[in-house]
C-alpha positions in Angstrom: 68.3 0.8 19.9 66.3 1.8 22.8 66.7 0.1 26.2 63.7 -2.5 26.8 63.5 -2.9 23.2 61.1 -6.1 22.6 61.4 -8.0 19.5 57.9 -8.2 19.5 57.8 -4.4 18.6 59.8 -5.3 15.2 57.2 -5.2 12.7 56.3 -1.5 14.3 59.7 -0.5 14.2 60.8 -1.6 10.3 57.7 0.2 9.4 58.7 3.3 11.4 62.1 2.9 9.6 60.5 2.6 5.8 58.5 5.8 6.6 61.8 7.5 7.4 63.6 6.6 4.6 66.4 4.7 6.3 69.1 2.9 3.5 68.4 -0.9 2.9 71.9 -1.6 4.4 70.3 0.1 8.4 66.8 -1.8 7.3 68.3 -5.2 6.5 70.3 -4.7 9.9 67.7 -3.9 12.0 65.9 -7.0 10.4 69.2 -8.8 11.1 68.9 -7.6 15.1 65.4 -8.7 15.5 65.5 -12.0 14.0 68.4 -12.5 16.1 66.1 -11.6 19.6 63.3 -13.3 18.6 63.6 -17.2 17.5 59.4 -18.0 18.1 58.1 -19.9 15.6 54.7 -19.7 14.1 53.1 -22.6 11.9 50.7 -21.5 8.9 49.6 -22.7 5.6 51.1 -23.1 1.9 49.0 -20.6 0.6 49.8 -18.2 3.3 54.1 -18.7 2.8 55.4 -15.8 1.2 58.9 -14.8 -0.4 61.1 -13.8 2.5 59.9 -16.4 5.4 62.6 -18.2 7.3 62.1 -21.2 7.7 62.5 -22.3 11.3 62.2 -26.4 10.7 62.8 -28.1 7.6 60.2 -28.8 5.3 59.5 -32.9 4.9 58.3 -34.7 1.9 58.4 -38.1 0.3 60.4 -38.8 -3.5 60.2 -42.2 -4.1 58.5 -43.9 -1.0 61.3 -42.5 1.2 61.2 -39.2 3.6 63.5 -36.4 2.8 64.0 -32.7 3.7 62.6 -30.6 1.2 64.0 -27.1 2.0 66.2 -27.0 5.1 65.6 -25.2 8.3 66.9 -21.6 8.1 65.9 -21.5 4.4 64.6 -17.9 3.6 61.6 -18.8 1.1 62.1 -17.0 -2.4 58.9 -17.4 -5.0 60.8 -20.0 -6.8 60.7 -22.1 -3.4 57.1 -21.8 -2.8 55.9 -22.9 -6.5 58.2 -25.8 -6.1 56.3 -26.3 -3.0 52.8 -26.0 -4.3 53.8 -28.0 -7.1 55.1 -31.0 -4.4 51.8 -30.7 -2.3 49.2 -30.9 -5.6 51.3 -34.6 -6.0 51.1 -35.1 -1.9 54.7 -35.2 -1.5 54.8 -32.7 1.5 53.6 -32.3 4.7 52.2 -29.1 5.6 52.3 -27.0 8.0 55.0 -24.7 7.8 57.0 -23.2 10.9 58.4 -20.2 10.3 60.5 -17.9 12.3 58.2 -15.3 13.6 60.1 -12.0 12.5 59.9 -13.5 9.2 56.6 -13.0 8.7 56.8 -9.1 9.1 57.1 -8.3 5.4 59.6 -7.7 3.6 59.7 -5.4 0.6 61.4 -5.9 -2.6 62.3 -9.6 -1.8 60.2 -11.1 -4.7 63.0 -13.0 -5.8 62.4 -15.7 -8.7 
């Protein structure tokens, strides 16, 4: 990795990588690296969450009257998770928005796991 490397550059970089053909084991460590350097969060939307987004708070609904934690902080979203979310928002049982970590949000191919 270059010296003066900003994690900000990390979307431009991955896509460099793709281009180049690197092997998913050098991608998914260079994601790894990144995520590592930068922890911002950003907030967006249900219908803007998409498979591969790390959650960087834990998502908060209500079952029963009560609060609980939906998906934990951390969580990397797969498809699954977001239905189950859309499907808990149509009944208003969570909150939205949704913080994300902000390197999650580069995407990520081939994660469209359901």
């Amino acid at each position: 990795m270059q010296a003066g490397l900003a994690a900000s550059d990390g979307g431009a970089i991955l896509s460099r990588m793709r281009r180049a053909a690197y092997s998913q084991a050098m991608l998914a460590a260079m994601e790894t690296e990144l995520s590592r350097m930068d922890q911002s969060e950003i907030e967006v939307t249900l219908d803007k969450l998409q498979p591969g987004m790390v959650l960087s708070r834990p998502v908060i609904g209500t079952r029963e009257g009560s609060e609980v934690v939906l998906v934990p902080e951390g969580y990397e979203l797969s498809r699954t998770t977001i239905v189950f979310l859309r499907q808990a928002a149509r009944l208003g049982q969570v909150r939205e928005h949704f913080h994300i970590r902000k390197m999650s949000f580069i995407p990520q191919e081939g994660n469209d796991i359901a």
